[in-house]
Phi, psi and omega in degrees: 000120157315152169280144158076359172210142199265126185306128189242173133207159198269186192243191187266341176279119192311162182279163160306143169245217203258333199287285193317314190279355172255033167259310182274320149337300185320324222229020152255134185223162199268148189228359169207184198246124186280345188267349194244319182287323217239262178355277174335316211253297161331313157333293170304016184236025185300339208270000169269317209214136178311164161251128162226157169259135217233322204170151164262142137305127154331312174303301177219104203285335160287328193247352166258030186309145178247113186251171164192152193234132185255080191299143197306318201268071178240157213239140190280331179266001179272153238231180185213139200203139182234142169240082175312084161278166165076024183277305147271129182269336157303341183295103164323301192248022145262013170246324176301289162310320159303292173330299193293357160270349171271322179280003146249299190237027168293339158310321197261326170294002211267328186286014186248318204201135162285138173218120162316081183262114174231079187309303208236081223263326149231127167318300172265005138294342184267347203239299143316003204050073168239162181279293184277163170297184169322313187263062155052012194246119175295087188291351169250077162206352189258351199267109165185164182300121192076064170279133187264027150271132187280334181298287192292317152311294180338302168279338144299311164314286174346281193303328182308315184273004177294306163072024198249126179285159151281138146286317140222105168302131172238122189262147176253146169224146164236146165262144188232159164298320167310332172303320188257352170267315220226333179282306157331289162343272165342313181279337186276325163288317167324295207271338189087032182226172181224104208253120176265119160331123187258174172287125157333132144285138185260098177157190181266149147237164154220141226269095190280218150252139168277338183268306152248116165315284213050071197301302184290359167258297148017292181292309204276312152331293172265001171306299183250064125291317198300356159316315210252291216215195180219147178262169206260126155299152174274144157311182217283355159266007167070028165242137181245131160069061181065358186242144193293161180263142228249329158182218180294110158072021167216138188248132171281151144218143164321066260247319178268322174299319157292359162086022182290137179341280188294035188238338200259015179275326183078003190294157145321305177233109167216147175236165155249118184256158187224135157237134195275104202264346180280318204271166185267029180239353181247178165229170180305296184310326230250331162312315166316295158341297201291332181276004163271329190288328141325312205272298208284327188289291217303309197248008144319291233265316168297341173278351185283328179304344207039073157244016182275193189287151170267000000 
């Protein structure tokens, strides 16, 4: 098994065509509500952070609206931190998680940092649970240019017109069980291919840039996360999901090269963060958690640094 890619080789069976992916679209249904989960808990943040709608899904443009939210007290000599959920919308407690950092403690870093919130980046992954958009397209395989995802355009466009560089990005991620029974699979049909499976981890990891580690911000995630949460061990090959591990509970990937959320901001400081919402030693609240404690270890360590407003 390779770093950083779960090992494929192809198969004798055609890739999907237009027929097969509205085969699989037919057979999606909506199972929890982005305006009662997502909406609702956005409304309420008015009294910190701007709310704007950057843009909708195509698929449906009235019931997908795309918000980020923006603290009020921003300042041109404050340094900048964008925070992501929902890239994947089935990941729960990385939209579930973004929200819950504005609505504790982002106010008090806000006196620090201009801060970027874009909780639920698709909607309608969130709502079906799905890993991919409609059209079978993985939107954190897309941010790159002429993406052919709306999730991940949308939000390049936003920042593009912002026109403010980052300082760091934290994309929230969860690894799931569903990845190898139900996403994988998929994908493997989807592409015409056959994927040998790495073991889940039972535990937090986090995902890095290989061209920047940033090791010691790395470290500084998960000493605190592990405040929160049990950090995930590498397998009996000294790998977490195929890839080596780079120190306790962190993994490197080409970050750009893979078309990833946290890859395509250029910050200074970015991660992926991954929660394991399946083992039996966490809860839904306690998932949450750990992805504020990301967020919060992430811009600590930068502030230990003085990279903050001067």
């Amino acid at each position: 098994m390779t770093d950083n890619q779960r090992f494929s080789k192809a198969t004798n069976k055609p890739k999907w065509g237009a027929t097969q992916r509205q085969a699989w679209l037919d057979k999606q249904s909506i199972k929890r509500s982005y305006k009662e989960d997502v909406l609702s808990k956005i409304e309420k943040c008015t009294n910190d952070f701007t709310v704007t709608q950057y843009g909708a899904l195509t698929f449906d443009p009235s019931r997908y609206p795309l918000y980020v939210l923006k603290s009020k007290d921003w300042q041109e000599n404050k340094p900048t931190v964008l925070v992501t959920g929902g890239v994947h919308g089935y990941e729960t407690s990385g939209v579930q998680g973004a929200l819950r950092f504005v609505h504790s403690s982002a106010a008090h870093y806000s006196k620090e940092f201009n801060i970027i919130v874009a909780p639920c980046i698709s909607p309608w992954g969130y709502e079906t649970i799905n890993r991919w958009n409609p059209y079978c397209v993985d939107p954190n395989r897309s941010f790159y240019q002429q993406s052919p995802s709306d999730e991940a355009a949308a939000l390049m466009h936003m920042l593009t017109q912002l026109e403010t560089p980052l300082l760091a990005h934290i994309d929230l991620h969860e690894t799931t069980d569903t990845d190898n029974s139900e996403f994988m699979p998929a994908l493997d049909a989807r592409d015409a291919k056959e994927t040998v499976l790495s073991e889940i981890p039972d535990g937090f990891y986090l995902v890095g840039d290989l061209q920047n580690p940033c090791t010691e911000f790395q470290h500084a995630i998960i000493q605190g996360v592990a405040k929160i949460t049990h950090i995930a061990p590498a397998d009996e090959h000294g790998c977490i999901i195929g890839a080596s591990l780079s120190q306790p509970g962190v993994i490197n990937y080409p970050t750009q090269k893979l078309g990833l959320c946290s890859g395509f901001s250029d910050a200074k400081y970015a991660t992926t963060t991954e929660v394991y919402p399946d083992s039996p030693l966490v809860n839904d609240e306690n998932c949450i958690l750990a992805q504020v404690a990301a967020v919060e270890a992430a811009l600590d360590f930068i502030l230990a640094e003085g990279c903050a407003v001067k």
